[in-house]
SEKEGU-109709 format. One line per 2 residues: number of its first residue (from 1); their letters; for each residue y, x negated, z negated of C-alpha. Coordinates in pm, whole numbers, plus 32768, in hexadecimal, padded with zeros to 4 digits. Layout:
<nodes>
NUM) A) Y X Z  ... $
</nodes>
This chain:
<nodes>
1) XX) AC31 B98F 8BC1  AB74 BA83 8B1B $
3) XX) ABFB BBC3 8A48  ACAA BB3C 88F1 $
5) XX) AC53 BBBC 8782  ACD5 BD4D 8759 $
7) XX) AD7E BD71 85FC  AC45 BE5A 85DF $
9) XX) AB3E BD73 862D  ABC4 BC50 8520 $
11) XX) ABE7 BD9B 8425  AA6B BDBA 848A $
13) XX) AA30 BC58 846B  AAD5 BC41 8302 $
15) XX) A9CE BD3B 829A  A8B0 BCCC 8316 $
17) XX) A912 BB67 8283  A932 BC0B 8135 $
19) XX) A804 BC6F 8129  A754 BB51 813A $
21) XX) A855 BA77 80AD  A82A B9C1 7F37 $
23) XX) A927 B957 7E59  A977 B7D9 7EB5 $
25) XX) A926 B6DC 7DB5  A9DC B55A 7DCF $
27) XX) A8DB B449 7DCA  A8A4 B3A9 7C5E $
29) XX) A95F B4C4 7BC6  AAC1 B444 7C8B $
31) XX) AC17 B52E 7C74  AC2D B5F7 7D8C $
33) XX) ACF3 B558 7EA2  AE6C B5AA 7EA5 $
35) XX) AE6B B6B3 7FFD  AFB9 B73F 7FC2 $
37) XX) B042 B5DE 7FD9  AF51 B586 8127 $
39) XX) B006 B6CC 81A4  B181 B676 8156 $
41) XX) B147 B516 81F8  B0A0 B5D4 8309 $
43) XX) B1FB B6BA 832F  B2C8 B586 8307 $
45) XX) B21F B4E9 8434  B206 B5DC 8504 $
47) XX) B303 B711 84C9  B42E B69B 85AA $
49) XX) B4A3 B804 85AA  B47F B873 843A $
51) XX) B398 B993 8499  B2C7 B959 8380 $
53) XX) B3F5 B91F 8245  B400 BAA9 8211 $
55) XX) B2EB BA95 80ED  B230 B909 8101 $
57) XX) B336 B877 8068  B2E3 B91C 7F28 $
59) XX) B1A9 B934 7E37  B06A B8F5 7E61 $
61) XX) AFE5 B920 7FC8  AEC5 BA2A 7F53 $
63) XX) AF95 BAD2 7E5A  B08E BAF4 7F09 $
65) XX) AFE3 BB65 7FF4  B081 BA7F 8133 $
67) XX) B093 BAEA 8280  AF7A BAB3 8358 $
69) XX) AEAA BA3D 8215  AD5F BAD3 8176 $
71) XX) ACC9 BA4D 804A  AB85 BA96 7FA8 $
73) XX) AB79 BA40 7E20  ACB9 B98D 7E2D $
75) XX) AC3F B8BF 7F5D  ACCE B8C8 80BA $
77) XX) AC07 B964 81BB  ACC8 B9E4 82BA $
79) XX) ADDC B948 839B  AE59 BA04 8499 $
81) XX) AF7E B9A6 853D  AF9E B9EB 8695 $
83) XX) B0A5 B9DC 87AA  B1DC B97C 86C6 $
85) XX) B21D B854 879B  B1BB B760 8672 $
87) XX) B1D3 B5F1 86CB  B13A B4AB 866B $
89) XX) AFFE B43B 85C4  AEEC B4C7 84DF $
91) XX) AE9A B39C 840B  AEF6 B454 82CD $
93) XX) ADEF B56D 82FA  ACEA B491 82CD $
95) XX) AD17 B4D1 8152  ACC5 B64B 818A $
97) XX) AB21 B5FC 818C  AAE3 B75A 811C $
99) XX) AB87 B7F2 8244  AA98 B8C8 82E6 $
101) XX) AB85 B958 8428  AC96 B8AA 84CC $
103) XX) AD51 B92F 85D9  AE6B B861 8686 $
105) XX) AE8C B8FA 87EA  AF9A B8F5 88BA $
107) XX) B077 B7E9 8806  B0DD B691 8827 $
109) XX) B02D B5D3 875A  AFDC B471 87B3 $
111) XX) AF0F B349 8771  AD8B B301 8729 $
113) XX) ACA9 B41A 8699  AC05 B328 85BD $
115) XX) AC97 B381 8481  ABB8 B4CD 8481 $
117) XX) AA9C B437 845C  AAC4 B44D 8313 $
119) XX) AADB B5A5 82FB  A943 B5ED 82D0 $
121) XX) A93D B739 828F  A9DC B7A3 83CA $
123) XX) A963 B8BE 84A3  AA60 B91A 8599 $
125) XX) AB40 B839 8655  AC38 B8C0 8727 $
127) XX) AD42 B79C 879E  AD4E B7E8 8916 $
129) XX) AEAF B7F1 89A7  AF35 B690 88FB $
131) XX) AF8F B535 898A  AE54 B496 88A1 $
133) XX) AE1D B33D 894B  AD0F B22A 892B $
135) XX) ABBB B24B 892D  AAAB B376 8892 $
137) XX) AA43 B29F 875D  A8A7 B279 870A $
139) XX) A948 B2C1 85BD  A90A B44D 862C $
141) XX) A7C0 B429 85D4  A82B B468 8464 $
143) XX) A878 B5CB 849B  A71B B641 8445 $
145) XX) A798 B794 83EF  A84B B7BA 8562 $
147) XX) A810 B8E4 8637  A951 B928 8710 $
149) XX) A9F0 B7E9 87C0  AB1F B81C 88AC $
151) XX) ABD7 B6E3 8903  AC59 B745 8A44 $
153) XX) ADAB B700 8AE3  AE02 B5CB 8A5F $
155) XX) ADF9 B473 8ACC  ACC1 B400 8A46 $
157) XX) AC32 B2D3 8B07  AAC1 B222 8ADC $
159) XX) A975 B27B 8B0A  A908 B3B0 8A6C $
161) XX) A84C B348 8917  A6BA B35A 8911 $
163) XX) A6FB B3AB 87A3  A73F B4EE 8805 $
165) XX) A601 B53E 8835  A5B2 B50C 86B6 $
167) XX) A678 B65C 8695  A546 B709 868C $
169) XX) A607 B843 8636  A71C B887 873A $
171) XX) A748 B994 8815  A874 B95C 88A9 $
173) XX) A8E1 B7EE 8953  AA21 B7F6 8A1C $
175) XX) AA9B B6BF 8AC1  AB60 B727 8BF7 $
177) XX) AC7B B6C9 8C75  AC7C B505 8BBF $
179) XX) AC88 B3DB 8C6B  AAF2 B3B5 8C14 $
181) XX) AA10 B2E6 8D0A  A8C0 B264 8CEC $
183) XX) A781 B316 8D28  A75F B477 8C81 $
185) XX) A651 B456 8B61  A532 B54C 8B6B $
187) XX) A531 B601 8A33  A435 B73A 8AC1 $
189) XX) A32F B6C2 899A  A3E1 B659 887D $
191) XX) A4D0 B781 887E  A42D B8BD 88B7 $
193) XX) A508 B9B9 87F6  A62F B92F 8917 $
195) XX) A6BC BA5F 89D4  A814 B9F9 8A50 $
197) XX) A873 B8A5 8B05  A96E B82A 8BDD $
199) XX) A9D5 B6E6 8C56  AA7E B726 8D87 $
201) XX) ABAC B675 8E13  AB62 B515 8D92 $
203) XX) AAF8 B3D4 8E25  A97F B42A 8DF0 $
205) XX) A89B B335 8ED4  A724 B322 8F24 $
207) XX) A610 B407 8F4F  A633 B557 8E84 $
209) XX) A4FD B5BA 8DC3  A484 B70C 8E75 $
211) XX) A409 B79A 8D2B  A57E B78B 8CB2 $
213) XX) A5D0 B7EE 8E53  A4D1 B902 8E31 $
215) XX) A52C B9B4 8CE0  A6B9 B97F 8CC8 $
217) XX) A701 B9B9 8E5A  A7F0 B913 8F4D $
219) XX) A927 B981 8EDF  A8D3 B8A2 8D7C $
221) XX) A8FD B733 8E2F  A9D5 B77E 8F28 $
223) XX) AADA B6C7 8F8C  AA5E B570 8F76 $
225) XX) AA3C B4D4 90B4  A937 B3B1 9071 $
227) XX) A839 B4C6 8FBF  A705 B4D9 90CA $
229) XX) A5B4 B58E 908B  A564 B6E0 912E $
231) XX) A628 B7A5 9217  A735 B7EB 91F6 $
233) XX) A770 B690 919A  A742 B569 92A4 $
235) XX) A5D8 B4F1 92AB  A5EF B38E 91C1 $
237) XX) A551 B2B8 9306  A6B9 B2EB 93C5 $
239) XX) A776 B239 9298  A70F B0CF 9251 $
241) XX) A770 B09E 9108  A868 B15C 8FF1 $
243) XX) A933 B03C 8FC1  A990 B015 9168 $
245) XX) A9BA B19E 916A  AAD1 B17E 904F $
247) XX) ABA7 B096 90DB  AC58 B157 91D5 $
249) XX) ADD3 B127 9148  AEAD B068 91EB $
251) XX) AF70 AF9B 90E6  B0E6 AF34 90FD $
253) XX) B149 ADF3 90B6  B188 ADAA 8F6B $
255) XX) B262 ACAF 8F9A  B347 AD79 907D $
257) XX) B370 AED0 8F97  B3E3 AEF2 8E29 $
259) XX) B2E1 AECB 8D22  B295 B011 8C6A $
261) XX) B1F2 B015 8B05  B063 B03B 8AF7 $
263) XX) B057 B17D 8A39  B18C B251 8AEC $
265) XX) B04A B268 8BFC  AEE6 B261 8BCC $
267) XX) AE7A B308 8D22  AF55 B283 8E29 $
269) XX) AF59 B27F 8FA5  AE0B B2E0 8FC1 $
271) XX) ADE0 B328 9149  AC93 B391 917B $
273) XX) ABFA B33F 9306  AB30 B461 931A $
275) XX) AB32 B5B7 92B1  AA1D B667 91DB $
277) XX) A934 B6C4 9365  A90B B541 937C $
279) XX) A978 B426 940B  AA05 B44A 9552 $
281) XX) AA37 B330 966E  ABEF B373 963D $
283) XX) ABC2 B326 94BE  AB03 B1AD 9524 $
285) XX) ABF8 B177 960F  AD1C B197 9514 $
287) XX) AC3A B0EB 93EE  AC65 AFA9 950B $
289) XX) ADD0 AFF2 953E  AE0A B004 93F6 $
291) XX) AD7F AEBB 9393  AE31 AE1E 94A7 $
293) XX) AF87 AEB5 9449  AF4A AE42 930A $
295) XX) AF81 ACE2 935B  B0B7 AD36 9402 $
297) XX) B14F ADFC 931E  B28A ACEE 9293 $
299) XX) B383 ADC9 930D  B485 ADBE 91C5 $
301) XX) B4A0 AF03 9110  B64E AEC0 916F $
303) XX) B5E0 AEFA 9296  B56D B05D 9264 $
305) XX) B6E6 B08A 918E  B7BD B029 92AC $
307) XX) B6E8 B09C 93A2  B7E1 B1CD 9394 $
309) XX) B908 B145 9423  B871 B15F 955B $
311) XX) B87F B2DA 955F  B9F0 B2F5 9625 $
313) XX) B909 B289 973F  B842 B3BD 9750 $
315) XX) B924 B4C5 96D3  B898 B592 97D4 $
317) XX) B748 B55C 9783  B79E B5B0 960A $
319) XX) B7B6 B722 966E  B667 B754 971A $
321) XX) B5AC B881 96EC  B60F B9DF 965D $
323) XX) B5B7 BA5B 9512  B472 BB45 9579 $
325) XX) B3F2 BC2F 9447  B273 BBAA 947E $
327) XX) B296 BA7C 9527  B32B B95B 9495 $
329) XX) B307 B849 95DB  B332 B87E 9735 $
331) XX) B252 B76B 976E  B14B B7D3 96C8 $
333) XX) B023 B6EB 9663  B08D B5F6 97A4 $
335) XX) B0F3 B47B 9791  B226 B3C6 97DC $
337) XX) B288 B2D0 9896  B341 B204 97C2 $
339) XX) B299 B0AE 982B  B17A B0F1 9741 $
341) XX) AFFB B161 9784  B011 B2CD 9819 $
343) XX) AE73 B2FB 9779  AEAA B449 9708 $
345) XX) AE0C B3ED 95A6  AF5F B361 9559 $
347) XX) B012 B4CD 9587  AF99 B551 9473 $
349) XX) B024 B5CD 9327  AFDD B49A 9225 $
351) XX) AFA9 B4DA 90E0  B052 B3F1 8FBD $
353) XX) AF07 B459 8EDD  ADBB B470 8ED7 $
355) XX) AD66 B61E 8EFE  ADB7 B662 906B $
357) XX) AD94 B7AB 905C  ADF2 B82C 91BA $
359) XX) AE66 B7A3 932C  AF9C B7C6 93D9 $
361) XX) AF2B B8F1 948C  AEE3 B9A4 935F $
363) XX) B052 B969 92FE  B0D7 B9D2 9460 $
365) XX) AFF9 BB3E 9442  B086 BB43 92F4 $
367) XX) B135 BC59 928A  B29A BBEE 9261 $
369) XX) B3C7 BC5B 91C8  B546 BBC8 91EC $
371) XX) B5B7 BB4E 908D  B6C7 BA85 90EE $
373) XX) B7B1 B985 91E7  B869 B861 912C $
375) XX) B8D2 B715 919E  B7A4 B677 91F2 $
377) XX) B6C9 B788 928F  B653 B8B8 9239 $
379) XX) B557 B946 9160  B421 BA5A 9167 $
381) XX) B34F BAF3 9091  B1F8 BAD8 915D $
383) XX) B0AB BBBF 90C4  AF80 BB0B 9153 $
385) XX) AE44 BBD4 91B7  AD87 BB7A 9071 $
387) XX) AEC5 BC23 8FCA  AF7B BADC 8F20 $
389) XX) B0C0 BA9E 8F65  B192 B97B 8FA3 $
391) XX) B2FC B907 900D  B357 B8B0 9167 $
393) XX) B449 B7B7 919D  B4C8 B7A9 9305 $
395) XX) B5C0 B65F 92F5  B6D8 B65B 940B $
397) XX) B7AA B515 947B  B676 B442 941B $
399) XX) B600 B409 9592  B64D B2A3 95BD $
401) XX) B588 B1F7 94B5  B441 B186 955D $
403) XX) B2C9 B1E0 94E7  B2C0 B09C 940C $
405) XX) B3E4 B0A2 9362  B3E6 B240 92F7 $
407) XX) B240 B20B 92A3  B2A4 B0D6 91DD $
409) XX) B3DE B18F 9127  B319 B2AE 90E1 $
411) XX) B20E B1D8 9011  B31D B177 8F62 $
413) XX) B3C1 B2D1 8F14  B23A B34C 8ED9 $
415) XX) B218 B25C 8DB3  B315 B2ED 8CF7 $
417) XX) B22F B3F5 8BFD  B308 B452 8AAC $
419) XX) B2F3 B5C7 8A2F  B452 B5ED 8A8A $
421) XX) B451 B589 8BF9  B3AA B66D 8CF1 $
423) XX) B2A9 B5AD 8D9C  B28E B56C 8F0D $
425) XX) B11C B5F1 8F65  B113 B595 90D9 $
427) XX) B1F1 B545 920E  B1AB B55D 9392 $
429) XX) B253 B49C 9475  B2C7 B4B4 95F0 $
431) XX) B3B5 B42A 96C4  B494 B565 96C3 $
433) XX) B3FA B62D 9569  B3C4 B598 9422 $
435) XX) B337 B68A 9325  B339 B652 918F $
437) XX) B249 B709 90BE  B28A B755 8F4F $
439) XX) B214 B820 8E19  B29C B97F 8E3A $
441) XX) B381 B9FD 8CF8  B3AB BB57 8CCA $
443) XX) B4BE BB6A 8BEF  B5E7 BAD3 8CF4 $
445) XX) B6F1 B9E5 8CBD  B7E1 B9A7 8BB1 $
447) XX) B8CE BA2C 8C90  B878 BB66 8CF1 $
449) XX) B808 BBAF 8B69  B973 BB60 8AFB $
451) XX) BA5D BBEA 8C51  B92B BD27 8CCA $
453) XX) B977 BE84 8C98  BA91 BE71 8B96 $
455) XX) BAA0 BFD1 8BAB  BA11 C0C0 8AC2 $
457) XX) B8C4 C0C6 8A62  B8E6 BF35 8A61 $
459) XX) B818 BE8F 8973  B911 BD63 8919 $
461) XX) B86A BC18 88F5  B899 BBC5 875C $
463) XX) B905 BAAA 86AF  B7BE BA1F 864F $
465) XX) B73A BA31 8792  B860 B961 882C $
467) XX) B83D B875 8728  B6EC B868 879A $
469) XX) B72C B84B 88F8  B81E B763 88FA $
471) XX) B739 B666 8816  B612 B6BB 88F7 $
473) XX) B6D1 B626 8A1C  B78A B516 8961 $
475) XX) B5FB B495 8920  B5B7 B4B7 8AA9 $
477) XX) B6CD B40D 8B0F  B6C1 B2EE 8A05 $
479) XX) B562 B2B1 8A88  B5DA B258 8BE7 $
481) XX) B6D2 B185 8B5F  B5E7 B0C6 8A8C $
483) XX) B4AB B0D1 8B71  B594 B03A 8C7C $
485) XX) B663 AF4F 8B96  B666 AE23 8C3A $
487) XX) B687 AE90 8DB1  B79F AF7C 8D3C $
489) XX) B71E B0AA 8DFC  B7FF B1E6 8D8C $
491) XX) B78A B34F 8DCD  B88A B382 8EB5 $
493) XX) B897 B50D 8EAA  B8CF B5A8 8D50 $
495) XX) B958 B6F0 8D51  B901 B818 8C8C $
497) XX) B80B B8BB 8DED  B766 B76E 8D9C $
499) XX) B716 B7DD 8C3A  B5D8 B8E7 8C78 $
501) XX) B523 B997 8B46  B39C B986 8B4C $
503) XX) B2B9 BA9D 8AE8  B2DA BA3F 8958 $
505) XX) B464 B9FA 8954  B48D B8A1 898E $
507) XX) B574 B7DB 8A60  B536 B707 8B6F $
509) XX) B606 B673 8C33  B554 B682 8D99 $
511) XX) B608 B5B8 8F08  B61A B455 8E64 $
513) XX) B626 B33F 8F6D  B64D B443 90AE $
515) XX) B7D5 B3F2 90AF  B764 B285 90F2 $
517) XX) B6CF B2E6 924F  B81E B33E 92D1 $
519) XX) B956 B271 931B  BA21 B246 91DD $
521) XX) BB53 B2A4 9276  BAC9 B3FD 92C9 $
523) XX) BA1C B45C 915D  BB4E B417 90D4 $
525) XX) BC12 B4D3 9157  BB44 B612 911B $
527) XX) BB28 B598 8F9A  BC5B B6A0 8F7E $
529) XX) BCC9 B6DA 8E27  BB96 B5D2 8D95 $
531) XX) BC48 B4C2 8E22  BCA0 B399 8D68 $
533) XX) BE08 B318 8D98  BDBF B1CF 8E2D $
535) XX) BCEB B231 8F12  BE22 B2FA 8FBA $
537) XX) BE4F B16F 905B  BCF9 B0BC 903F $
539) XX) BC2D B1C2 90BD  BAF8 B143 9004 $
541) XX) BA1F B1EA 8F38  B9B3 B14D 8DE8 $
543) XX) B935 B18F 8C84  BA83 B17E 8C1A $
545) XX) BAE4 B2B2 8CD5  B9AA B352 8C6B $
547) XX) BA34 B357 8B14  BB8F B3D1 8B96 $
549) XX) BAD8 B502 8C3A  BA03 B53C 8B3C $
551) XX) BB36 B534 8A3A  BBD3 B63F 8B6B $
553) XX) BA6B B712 8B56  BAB6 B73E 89BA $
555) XX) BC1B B7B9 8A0B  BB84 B8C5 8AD0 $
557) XX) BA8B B944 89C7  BBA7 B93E 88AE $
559) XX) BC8E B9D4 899E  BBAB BACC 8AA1 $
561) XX) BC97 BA58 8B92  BC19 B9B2 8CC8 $
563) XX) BCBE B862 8D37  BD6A B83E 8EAE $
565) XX) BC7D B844 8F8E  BDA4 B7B8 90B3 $
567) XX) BDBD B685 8F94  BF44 B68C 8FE3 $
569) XX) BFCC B5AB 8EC5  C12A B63A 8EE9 $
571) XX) C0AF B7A0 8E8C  C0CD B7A5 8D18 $
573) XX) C061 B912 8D0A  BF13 B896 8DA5 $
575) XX) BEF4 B778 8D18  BE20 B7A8 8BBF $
577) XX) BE71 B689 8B0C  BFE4 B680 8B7F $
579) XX) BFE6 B7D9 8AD6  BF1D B792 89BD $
581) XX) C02F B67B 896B  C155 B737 8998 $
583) XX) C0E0 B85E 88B3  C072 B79E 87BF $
585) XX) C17A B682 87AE  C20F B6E4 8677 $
587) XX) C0E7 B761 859E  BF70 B809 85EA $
589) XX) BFB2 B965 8639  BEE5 BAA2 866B $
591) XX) BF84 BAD2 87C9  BE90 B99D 8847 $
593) XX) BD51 BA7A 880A  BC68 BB59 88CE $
595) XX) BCD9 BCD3 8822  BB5A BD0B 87F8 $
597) XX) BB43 BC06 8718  BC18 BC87 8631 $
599) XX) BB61 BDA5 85FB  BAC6 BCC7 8516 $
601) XX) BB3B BC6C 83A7  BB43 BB30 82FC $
603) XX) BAF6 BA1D 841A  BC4A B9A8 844F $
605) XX) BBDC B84B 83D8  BAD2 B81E 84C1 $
607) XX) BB83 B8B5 85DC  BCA5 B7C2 8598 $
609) XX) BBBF B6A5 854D  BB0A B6F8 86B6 $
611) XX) BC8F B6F1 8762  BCAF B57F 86C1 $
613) XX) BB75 B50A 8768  BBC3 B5B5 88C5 $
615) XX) BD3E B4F7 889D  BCAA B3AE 887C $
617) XX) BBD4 B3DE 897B  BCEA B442 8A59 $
619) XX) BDB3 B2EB 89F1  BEA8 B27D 8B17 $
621) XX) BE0D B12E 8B06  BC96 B0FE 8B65 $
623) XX) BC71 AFD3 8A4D  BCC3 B09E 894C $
625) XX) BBE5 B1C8 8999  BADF B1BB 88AF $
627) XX) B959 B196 8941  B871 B2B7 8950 $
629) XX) B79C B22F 8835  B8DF B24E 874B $
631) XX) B926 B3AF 8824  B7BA B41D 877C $
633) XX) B7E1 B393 860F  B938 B44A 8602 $
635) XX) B8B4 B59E 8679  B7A4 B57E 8577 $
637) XX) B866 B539 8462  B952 B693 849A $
639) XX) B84A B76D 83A2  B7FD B8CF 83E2 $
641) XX) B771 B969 82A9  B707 BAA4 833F $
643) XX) B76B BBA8 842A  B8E2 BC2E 844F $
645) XX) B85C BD94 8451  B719 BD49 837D $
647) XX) B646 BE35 8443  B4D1 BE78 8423 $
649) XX) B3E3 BD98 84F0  B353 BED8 8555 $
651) XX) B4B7 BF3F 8602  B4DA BE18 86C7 $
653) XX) B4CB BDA6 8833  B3A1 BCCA 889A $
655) XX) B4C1 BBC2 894C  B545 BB7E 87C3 $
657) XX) B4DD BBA3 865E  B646 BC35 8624 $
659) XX) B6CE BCF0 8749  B7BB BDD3 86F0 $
661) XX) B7BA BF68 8717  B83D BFEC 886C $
663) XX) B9DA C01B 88A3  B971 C1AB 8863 $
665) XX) B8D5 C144 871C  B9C6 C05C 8688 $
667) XX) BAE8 C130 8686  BA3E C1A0 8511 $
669) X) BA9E C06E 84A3 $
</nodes>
């Protein structure tokens, strides 16, 4: 992805557009559209978090001069409002058709681009960064006026647009990192002012024009295996046609796996059968394999659930390996012998998506750091060559399920995209080493935030952030529920480790489905102080229970105390909701709540109203549990008007639009 918009450069931009900007007149003497109320249905849409109540909830959106909003002669010109994780659709900004810069990076905004189309006058575009779906609309062609055009990182699919070329004035064009195929249009002639493109990492087939090869370099369509032309791209006479070279994925049965929803992935399973030198005899080999194994691929996705309860056969096998620093397998890139093909081809780390960026050697000469052990393996921090970083999940007790069964099971956990789940990127598989690859988060878990360094110099985790938190991963978990409705499929591992905090402060809950690989029996007994009471006897996991540990995970952020990890019933001193109970039994009481918290003034209510949803999560009897969907539309409706300690934005930490002062600090108060 290229370098994003500096607050400088869009200060530059502004001027330069006002100086050869005129006022805007309506057709046939029309009223001026209403753009402060395009922009409140905007923030009702898509402002999940309230970031943008502080001053758009009053006035007029150039008099009152908005956040994020420039106007020119009472028109609006200017949007910029990037990375504050806003969420949903941008139909309503298709009223704004005097906007001349619009910058939307690094959010999550979803949905078809369409609607800016309207929006004639624009002449930057920044939106790279979003989940936008669907195809680049001809409709682009409209934006006469264009001269900057990032769309990167999203999930765009389609052929790129030959309209684009009607742009006669961009200089920038930045496509990376879609779901794009097709052939790449040659747009040398019609757009000569172009400076910057990039539409790497796509699906990109056919012969690449060597004008655009020549005067944008290598680097600009990389990663897109079916691209041939000129070295160092495979010579076009070795690949017989685009459409053979893209079908390299080998499907699961649909009739054997749950159904996921159309839209929750738009670039799925995409494993591509050569790598970006050409196509190698190994890579036809498994293209034939993998046509033939998808005929025989009616293994039932139950199989890959109890597939588990096999593992007291291998308990010895379960502790293979030591944990090395740089080395996550002791077998290497080899095979297995596991009954199925030992071609080396099928060793290799498999990526759920369509941008596979590096091979499993690259990830074993990583540089690697220990974050973590838990109950289902343990976890590094691995910094590839190229400098990215990613999550390294090295499962343990997961040894007996065969090739089929974990390949099929991890289609089914790849599916699962929602901006609250952490997504599974890629997964190798042997015999004795199975290897998970996610999206690294920098800001940790929910529980080291709330139970790290409680010392001085802590910076406590506020109230608005919990209350952010905790809705962040009600919405992950409700997804699972509802994606997997009908085949019942729980989570199976909530716990507040399992919460982690991305780059921008939001919650995802990351491990769903792993507890499913591993005898029942066995997961739940390491559930500790997250387990539901019935499962003390059934020793199942189950959506039900979900909610109960979820309703245990909201005990711990009211509380900052951490639930048994031994999962004793009997200990009421260790058990959290046991406690909870018997403190509160007569009437709410202070004593239940974390002593940061009440630091701050005047959110009793919503602490209190937080402690009723966690107790009816924590219900003795699963039926009357409520279901995660409920779980979400309760947190949402406990209302934070504004921060407990009101501080500047300025003052803030980066992990929360409201973290509070240090321990040191907040003895002032």
């Amino acid at each position: 992805m290229g370098s994003l918009p500096s607050p400088l450069t869009i200060f530059i931009s502004i001027a330069t557009l006002l100086l050869f900007s005129s006022p805007c007149k309506s057709a046939y003497g029309a009223p001026m559209p209403n753009e402060t109320d395009a922009l409140t249905r905007f923030r009702l849409q898509t402002d999940a978090h309230g970031i943008l109540s502080g001053n758009w909830t009053s006035g007029d959106a150039c008099s009152a001069s908005w956040r994020g909003v420039g106007c020119i002669n009472g028109r609006v010109t200017l949007l910029s409002l990037p990375s504050l994780d806003l969420r949903g659709p941008i139909d309503t900004l298709s009223g704004l058709d005097d906007l001349r810069i619009l910058d939307l990076h690094s959010n999550r905004l979803n949905g078809s681009i369409l609607p800016l189309a309207n929006c004639t006058n624009l002449k930057l575009l920044y939106l790279s960064g979003n989940d936008f779906s669907g195809e680049i609309p001809g409709e682009i062609a409209s934006l006469k006026h264009l001269l900057r055009l990032d769309i990167s990182d999203n999930n765009l699919k389609g052929v790129i647009p030959v309209e684009i070329s009607q742009l006669t004035h961009l200089m920038t064009i930045r496509l990376q990192d879609n779901v794009l195929s097709g052939q790449v249009p040659d747009f040398s002639a019609e757009l000569p002012d172009l400076k910057d493109l990039n539409f790497s990492n796509n699906l990109l087939t056919g012969k690449l024009p060597n004008e655009l090869q020549k005067r944008f370099g290598d680097k600009s369509f990389a990663g897109n295996a079916a691209l041939c032309g000129s070295s160092p791209f495979p010579d076009c006479s070795l690949i017989s046609s685009p459409t053979a070279s893209a079908q390299t994925v080998v499907p699961s049965n649909p009739s054997s796996l749950p159904t996921t929803t159309a839209a929750a992935s738009p670039a799925l399973k995409q494993r591509k059968g050569w790598s970006h030198k050409g196509l190698g005899t190994g890579a036809i080999v498994a293209i034939v394999l993998g046509n033939v194994v998808a005929l025989l691929l009616v293994v039932s996705f139950v199989v890959a659930y109890y597939c588990g309860r096999y593992v007291e056969h291998s308990e010895a096998n379960s502790k293979a390996g030591s944990d090395k620093g740089r080395n996550y397998s002791s077998h290497g890139g080899g095979g297995d012998s596991d009954g199925t093909s030992g071609n080396s081809d099928r060793s290799k780390l498999v990526f759920i998506e369509k941008r596979t960026r590096f091979e499993l050697e690259d990830l074993l000469r990583a540089s690697a750091e220990l974050l973590g052990k838990g109950n289902l393996g343990t976890v590094y921090k691995a910094v590839l060559e190229d400098g990215s970083t990613v999550a390294v999940k090295r499962l343990k007790d997961a040894n007996p399920c065969a090739r089929r069964e974990f390949e099929q099971y991890m289609d089914v956990i790849g599916k699962l995209r929602h901006p609250n789940i952490v997504p599974l990127r890629a997964y190798y598989y042997a015999k004795e080493e199975k290897l998970l690859v996610y999206d690294y988060l920098p800001n940790g878990s929910l529980h080291s935030l709330l139970h790290g360094n409680r010392g001085p110099g802590r910076v406590p985790l506020d109230w608005t952030t919990r209350i952010s938190l905790a809705l962040g991963a009600a919405r992950g978990l409700a997804q699972v529920h509802e994606e997997y409705n009908m085949s019942k499929i729980p989570h199976g591992n909530v716990k507040s480790s399992n919460v982690l905090v991305d780059k921008n402060g939001v919650a995802c809950i990351s491990d769903f489905g792993l507890a499913l690989l591993l005898n029942p029996i066995h997961v739940t007994a390491r559930l500790g102080g997250y387990r539901a009471p019935e499962q003390v006897e059934t020793k199942k996991l189950s959506q039900k229970a979900d909610v109960y540990s979820f309703g245990v995970l909201l005990l711990e952020l009211l509380t900052a105390r951490p639930p048994s990890q031994s999962g004793h019933q009997d200990d009421m001193a260790m058990d959290l909701p046991k406690w909870v109970r018997s403190v509160v039994r007569d009437e709410w009481t202070a004593e239940v709540f974390d002593p940061e918290l009440l630091r701050y003034k005047n959110i009793e209510e919503e602490m209190v109203a937080m402690l009723q949803v966690a107790m009816a999560c924590v219900t003795q009897q699963p039926d009357k549990r409520p279901n995660m969907l409920e779980v979400v539309k309760m947190i949402q409706d406990i209302r934070v008007e504004q921060s407990p300690l009101g501080e500047d934005l300025e003052s803030r930490s980066s992990l929360s639009p409201s973290l509070a002062a240090t321990d040191d600090a907040m003895t002032n108060f």
